[in-house]
C-alpha positions in Angstrom: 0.0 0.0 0.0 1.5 2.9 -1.0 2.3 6.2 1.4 -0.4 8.6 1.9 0.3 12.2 0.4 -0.4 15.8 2.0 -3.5 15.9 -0.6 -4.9 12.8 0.4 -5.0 14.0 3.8 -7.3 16.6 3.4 -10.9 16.0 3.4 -13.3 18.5 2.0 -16.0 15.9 3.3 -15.0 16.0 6.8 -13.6 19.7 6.7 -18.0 20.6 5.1 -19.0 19.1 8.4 -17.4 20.7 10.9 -19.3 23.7 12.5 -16.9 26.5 13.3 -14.1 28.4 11.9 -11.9 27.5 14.9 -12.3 23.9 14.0 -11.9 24.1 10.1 -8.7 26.0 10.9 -7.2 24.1 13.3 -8.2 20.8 11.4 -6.4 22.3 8.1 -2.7 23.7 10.2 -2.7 20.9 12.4 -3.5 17.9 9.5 -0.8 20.0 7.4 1.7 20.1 10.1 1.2 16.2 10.5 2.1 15.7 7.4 5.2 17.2 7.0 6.1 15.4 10.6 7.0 18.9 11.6 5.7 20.9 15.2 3.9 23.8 15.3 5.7 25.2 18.4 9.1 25.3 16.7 11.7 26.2 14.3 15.6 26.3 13.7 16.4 29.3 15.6 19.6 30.0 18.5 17.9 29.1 21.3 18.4 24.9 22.6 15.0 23.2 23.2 15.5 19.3 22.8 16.4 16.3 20.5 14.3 14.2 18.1 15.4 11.2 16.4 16.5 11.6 13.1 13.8 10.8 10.2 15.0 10.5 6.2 14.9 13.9 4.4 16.2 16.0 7.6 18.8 18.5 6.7 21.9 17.0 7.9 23.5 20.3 9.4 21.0 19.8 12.5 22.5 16.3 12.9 24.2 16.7 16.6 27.1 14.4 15.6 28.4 14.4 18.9 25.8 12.9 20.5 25.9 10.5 17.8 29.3 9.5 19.3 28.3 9.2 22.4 25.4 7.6 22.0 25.5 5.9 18.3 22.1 8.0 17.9 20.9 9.9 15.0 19.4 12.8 17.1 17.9 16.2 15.4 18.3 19.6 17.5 15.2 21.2 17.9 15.6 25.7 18.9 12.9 27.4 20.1 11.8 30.5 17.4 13.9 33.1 18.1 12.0 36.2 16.6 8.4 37.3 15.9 6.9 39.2 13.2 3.8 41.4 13.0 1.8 39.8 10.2 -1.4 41.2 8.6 -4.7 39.3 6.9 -5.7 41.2 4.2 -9.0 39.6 3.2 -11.0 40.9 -0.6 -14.8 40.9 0.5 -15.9 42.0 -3.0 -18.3 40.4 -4.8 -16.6 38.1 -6.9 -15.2 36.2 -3.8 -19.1 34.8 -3.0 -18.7 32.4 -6.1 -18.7 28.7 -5.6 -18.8 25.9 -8.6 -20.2 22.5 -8.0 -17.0 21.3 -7.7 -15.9 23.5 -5.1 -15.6 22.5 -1.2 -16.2 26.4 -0.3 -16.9 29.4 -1.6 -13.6 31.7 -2.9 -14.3 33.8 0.5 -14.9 31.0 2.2 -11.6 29.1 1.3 -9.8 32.2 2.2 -11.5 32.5 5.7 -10.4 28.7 6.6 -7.1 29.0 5.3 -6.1 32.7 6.7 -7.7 31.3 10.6 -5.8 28.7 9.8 -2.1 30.7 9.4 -3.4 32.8 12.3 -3.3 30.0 14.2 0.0 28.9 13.2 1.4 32.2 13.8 -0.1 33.2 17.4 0.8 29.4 18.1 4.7 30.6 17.2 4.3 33.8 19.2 3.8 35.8 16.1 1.5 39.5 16.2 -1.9 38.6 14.0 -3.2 41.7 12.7 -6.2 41.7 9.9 -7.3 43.9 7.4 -10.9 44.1 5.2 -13.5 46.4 3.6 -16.7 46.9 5.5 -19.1 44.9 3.1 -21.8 48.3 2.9 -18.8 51.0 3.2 -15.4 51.5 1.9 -14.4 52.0 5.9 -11.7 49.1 6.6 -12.2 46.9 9.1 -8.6 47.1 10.8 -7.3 44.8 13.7 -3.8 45.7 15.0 -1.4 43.0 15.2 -1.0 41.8 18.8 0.3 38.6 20.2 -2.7 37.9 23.1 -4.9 35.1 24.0 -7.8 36.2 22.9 -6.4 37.7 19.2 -7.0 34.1 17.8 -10.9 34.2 19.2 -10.9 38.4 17.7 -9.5 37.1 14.2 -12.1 34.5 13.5 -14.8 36.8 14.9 -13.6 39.3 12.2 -12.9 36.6 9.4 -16.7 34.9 10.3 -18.0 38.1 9.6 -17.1 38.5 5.8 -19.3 38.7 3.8 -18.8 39.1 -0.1 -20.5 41.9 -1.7 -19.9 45.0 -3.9 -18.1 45.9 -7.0 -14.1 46.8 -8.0 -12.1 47.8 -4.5 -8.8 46.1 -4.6 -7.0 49.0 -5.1 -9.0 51.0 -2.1 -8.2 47.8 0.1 -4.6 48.1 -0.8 -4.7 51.8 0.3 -6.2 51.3 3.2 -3.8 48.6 4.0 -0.9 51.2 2.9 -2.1 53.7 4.9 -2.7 52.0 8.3 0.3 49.6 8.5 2.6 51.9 9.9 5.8 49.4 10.6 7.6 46.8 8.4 5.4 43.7 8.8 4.4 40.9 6.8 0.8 41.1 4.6 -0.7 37.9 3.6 -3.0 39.2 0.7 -6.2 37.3 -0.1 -8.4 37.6 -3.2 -9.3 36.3 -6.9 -7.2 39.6 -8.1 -10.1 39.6 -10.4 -9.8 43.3 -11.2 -7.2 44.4 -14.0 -6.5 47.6 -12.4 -3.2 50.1 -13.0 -4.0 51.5 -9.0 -3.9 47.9 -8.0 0.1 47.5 -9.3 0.6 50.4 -8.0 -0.3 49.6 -4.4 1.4 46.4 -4.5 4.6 48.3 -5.4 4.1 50.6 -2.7 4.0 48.2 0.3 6.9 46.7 -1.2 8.9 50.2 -1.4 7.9 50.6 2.4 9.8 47.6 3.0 6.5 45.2 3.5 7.0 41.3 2.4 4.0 40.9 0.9 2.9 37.1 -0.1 -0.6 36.5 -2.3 -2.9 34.0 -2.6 -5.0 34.5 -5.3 -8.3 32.3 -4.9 -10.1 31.2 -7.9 -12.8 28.9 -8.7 -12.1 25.9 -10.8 -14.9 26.9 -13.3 -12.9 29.9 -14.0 -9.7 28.1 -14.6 -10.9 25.5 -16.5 -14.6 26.8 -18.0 -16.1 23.0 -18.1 -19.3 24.4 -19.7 -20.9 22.6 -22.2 -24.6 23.6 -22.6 -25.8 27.1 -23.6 -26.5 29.3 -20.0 -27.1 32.9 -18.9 -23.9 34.1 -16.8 -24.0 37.2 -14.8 -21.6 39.5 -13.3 -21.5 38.9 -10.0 -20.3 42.7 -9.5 -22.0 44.4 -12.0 -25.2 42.4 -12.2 -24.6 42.0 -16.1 -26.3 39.0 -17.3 -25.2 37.3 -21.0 -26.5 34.5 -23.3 -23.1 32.3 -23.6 -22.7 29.5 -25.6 -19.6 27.8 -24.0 -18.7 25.8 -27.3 -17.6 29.1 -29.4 -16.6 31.0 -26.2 -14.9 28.6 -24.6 -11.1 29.0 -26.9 -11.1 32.4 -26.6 -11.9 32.6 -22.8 -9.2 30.4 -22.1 -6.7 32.3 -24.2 -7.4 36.0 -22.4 -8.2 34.2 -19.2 -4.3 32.4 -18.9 -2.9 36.1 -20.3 -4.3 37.8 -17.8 -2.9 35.2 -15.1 0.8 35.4 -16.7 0.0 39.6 -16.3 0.0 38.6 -12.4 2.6 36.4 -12.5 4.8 39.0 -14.3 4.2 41.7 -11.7 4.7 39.7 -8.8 8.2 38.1 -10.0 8.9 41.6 -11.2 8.3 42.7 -7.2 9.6 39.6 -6.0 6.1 38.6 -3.9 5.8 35.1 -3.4 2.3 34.1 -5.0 0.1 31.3 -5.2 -3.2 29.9 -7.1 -5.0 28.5 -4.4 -8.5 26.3 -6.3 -11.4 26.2 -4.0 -11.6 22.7 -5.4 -8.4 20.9 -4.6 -6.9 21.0 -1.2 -4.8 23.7 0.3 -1.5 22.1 0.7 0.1 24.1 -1.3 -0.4 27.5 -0.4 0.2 26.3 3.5 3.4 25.1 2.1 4.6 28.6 0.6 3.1 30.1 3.7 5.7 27.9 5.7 8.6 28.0 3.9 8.5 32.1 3.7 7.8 32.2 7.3 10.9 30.6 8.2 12.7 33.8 6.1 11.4 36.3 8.7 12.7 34.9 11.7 
């Protein structure tokens, strides 16, 4: 029988049935953290904190070779984190974000509630500040949570997160100014949205919060019936932002959708290499394994 992988430990079955953000979160960090056999509560850092036996694939420089001597034990040294970070959620609410194929486990909002709780977690659970950022689903006032390192922030980010809802037109670029604006201090800004909105503001704001010395890291959350169009039979589609409703007939749309679709993905993949932000298609179809894994491997930078 062959080894389970990361994807076939995520269930969109089990994860539909559970009730409450804090449990969908802690279900997705802690089921990916299993996987990669790796801790929540630590990191290669300065500071001593205890052995583990050695497992293939550990980087070899961790190896305590003297103990090995002593003992004729393969023995890992595990360090306490050494730094924190102040991190930010930057959630898009607009209207867009409410869509959900039916092959999707969640809604694109709703995939990017699970998986930000779920980094939240990780990063209060590493003594990391959790700060959040979103647009007020009837105003363009910003919801704005400062980063803090308490308690109760895990408990205040999934009361903010839970209370997204997805509504309004084009306000990426007024998000990203607001976000600008208010986060005063270098931090990190994990940036969630379908970047469904082809905007020159919006590459400008991006290069901003990298010129004021932010790491920035997007996920950009798409449907798989955008990626892939699978329509076959002739439908009305409507703008979920606009309210524009068209007579399409997928079988003589369906070429040239694809073709200005995938240009305007390598448009977002050109201006993030360009900026050098890490960025990720996360499906709300297929599990989120790899965005937690780019999420992981950057934070280990910032320490």
């Amino acid at each position: 029988m062959s080894t389970p992988t990361l994807a076939d430990r995520f269930d969109p079955h089990t994860l539909a049935m559970l009730e409450g953000l804090d449990f969908k979160a802690r279900y997705v960090m802690e089921g990916f953290l299993t996987g990669l056999h790796e801790s929540p509560f630590r990191g290669f850092s300065v500071e001593f904190s205890d052995y583990r036996n050695y497992q293939p694939g550990d980087d070899l420089r961790h190896l305590d070779w003297k103990l090995y001597a002593r003992t004729d034990r393969l023995c890992i040294k595990r360090y306490m984190v050494e730094t924190n970070a102040r991190f930010y959620v930057v959630c898009d609410t607009s209207a867009s974000m409410g869509y959900r194929g039916s092959r999707a486990w969640e809604s694109k909002l709703g995939c990017a509630r699970i998986v930000a709780a779920a980094m939240s977690w990780f990063l209060l659970k590493q003594n990391d500040a959790a700060g959040f950022v979103a647009l007020n689903d009837k105003t363009d006032i910003p919801q704005f949570m400062r980063p803090s390192q308490s308690p109760a922030q895990f408990g205040a980010m999934l009361r903010a997160l839970d209370g997204l809802k997805p509504a309004g037109g084009a306000s990426l670029a007024k998000l990203l100014q607001h976000t600008t604006r208010l986060v005063h201090r270098r931090s990190v800004i994990l940036f969630f949205s379908d970047l469904l909105e082809p905007s020159e503001e919006m590459e400008l704001c991006f290069k901003q919060l990298r010129f004021h010395g932010h790491e920035v890291l997007v996920f950009q959350i798409l449907d798989g019936d955008e990626i892939d169009f699978p329509f076959t039979e002739s439908q009305l589609f409507e703008d979920l932002e606009t309210g524009t409703r068209r007579q399409v007939s997928p079988a003589s749309a369906r070429e040239k959708y694809l073709q200005r679709f995938n240009a305007f993905m390598e448009g977002h993949r050109r201006l993030f290499d360009s900026l050098e932000i890490p960025y990720c298609v996360l499906r709300n179809d297929e599990s989120p394994w790899k965005a937690l894994a780019l999420f992981l491997a950057e934070r280990r930078k910032f320490k």
